[in-house]
C-alpha positions in Angstrom: -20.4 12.3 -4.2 -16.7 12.8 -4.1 -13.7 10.8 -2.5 -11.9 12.2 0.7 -8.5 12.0 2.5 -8.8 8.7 4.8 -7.6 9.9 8.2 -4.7 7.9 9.6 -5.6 5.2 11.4 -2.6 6.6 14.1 -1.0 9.2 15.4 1.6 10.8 12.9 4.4 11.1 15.4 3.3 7.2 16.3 6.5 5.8 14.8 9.1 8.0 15.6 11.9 7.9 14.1 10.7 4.7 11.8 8.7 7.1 9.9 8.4 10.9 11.4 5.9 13.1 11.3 7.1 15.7 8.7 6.9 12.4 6.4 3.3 11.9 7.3 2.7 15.9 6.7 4.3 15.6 3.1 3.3 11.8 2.2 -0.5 11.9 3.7 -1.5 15.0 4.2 -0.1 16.5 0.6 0.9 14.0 -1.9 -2.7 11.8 -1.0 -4.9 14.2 -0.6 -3.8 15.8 -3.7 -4.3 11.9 -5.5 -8.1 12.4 -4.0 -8.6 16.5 -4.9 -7.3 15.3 -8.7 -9.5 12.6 -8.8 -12.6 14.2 -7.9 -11.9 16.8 -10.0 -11.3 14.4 -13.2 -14.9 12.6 -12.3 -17.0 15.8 -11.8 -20.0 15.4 -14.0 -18.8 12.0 -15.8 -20.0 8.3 -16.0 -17.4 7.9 -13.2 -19.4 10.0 -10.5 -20.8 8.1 -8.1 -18.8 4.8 -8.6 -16.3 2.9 -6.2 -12.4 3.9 -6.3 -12.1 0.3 -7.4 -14.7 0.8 -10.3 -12.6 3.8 -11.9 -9.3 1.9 -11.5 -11.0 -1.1 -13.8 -12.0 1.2 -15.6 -9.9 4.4 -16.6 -6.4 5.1 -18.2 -4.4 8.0 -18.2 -4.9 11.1 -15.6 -7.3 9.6 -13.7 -6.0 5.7 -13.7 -2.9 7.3 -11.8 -4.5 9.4 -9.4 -7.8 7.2 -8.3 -5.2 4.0 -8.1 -2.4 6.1 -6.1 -6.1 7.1 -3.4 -6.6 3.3 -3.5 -3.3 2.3 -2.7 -2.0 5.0 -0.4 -5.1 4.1 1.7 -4.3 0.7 1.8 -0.5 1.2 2.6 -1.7 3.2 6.0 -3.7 0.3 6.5 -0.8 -2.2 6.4 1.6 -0.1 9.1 1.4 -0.3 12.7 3.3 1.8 15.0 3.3 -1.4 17.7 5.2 -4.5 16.6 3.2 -6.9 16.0 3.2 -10.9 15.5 2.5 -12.5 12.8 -1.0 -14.6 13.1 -0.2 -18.4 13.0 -2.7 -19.0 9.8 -0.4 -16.5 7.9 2.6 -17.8 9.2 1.8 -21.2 8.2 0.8 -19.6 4.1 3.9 -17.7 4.2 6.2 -20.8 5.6 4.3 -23.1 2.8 5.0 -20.7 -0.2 8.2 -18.7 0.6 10.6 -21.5 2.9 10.1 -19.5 6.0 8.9 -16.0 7.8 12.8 -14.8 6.9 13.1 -16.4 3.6 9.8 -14.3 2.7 10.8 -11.0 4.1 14.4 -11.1 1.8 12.5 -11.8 -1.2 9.9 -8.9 -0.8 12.7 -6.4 0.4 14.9 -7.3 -2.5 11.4 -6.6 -5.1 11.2 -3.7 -3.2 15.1 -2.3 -3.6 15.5 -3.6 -6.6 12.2 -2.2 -8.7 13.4 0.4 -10.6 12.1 4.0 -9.9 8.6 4.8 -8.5 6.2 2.1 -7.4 4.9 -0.2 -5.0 6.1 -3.9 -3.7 3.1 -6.2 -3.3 2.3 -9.5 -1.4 -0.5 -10.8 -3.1 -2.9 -14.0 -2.9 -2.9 -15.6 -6.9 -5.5 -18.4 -6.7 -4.7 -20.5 -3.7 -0.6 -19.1 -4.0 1.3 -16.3 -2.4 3.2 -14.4 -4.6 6.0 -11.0 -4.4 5.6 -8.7 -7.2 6.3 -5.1 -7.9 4.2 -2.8 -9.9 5.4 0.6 -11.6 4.1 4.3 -10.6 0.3 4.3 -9.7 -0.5 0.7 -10.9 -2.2 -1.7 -8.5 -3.2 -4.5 -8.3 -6.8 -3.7 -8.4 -5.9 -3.1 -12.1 -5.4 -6.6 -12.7 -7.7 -9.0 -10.3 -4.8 -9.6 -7.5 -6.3 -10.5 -3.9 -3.5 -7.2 -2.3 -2.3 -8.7 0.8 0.8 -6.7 1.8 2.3 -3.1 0.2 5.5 -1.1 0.7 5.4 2.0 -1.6 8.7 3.0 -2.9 8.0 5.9 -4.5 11.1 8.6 -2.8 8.3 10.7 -0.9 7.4 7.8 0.5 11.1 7.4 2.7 13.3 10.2 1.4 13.1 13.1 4.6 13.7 10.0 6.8 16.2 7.5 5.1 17.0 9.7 1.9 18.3 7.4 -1.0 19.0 4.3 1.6 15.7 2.4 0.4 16.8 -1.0 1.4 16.7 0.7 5.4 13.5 2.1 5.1 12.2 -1.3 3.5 14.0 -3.3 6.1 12.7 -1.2 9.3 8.9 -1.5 8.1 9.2 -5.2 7.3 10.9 -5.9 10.8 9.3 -2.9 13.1 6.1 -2.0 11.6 3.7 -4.1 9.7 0.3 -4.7 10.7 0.2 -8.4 10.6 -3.2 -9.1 11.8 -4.3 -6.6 8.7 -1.9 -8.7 6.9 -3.8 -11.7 7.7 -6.9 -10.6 7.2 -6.2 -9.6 3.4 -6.7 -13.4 3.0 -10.4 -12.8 2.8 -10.4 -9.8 1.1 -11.0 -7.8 4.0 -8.2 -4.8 3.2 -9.9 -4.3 -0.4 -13.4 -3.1 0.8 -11.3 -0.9 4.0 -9.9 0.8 1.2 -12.2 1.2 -0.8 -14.4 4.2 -1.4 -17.6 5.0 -3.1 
């Protein structure tokens, strides 16, 4: 059994100028699906054949830690966008309001983790016991790797914004956090839900 390229869960000209399509073409449909071709490749005929993404990431190091965790995340980042605005669900309002000050409060603490990471990676909202927490992790790592409940990513890896915002991160994290999150995804991340959708295996 081998891993495949999720299909979008949307139309690649669904955002328009928030994220365009050539972005999609480039981010999805080349630097994922070569994350899943290097993957399967790296598994062919190991102990790894046959498992869940999830399993490897626990797993693995090197080659194949970076390119099974990138499939995991990427296809949980297309999972957390929506091309409608949405509102934010009143159960994760009320975690967010609890462990952040307020709905604003929260989103300027994740966009500066986000700006403010250093090179290639991913900002995260994570659930850590009963708390919310912002963190960043570097280049493929996820937090998969480390038993974090993922509630919420922004990958800021340049391929990720560059054709559409070029080096102006901070507007390209501040249009998905106002424009295009998918709350109700958001909020179901609380039970876990996102992990096993972007899952494979």
């Amino acid at each position: 059994m081998s891993f495949e390229l999720p299909p979008l869960p949307y139309a690649k000209t669904a955002f328009g100028e928030l994220i365009s399509e050539a972005t999609f073409n480039f981010h999805h449909g080349k630097h994922h699906n070569a994350y899943v071709t290097k993957t399967n490749d790296a598994i062919e005929g190991t102990d790894h054949a046959g498992k869940k993404l999830s399993e490897i990431i626990k797993a693995a190091d090197g080659g194949l830690f970076n390119n099974a965790a990138q499939v995991w995340n990427h296809s949980f980042y297309w999972l957390c966008l929506s091309p409608a605005k949405k509102e934010m669900p009143a159960e994760l309002k009320s975690r967010i309001e609890a462990d952040f000050g307020s709905v604003e409060d929260f989103k300027e603490k994740f966009k500066a983790e986000a700006v403010g990471h250093f090179a290639s990676g991913w900002a995260w909202l994570v659930l850590n016991g009963d708390k919310l927490e912002i963190t960043s992790l570097h280049d493929a790592d996820s937090p998969v790797a480390h038993d974090m409940k993922p509630l919420l990513t922004i990958d800021v890896w340049e391929h990720a914004y560059y054709l559409d915002y070029q080096n102006a991160r901070p507007d390209y994290v501040s249009a998905l956090l106002d424009n295009a999150i998918d709350w109700d995804f958001v909020a179901q991340n609380l039970d876990g839900e996102g992990v096993s959708r972007a899952d494979q295996g």
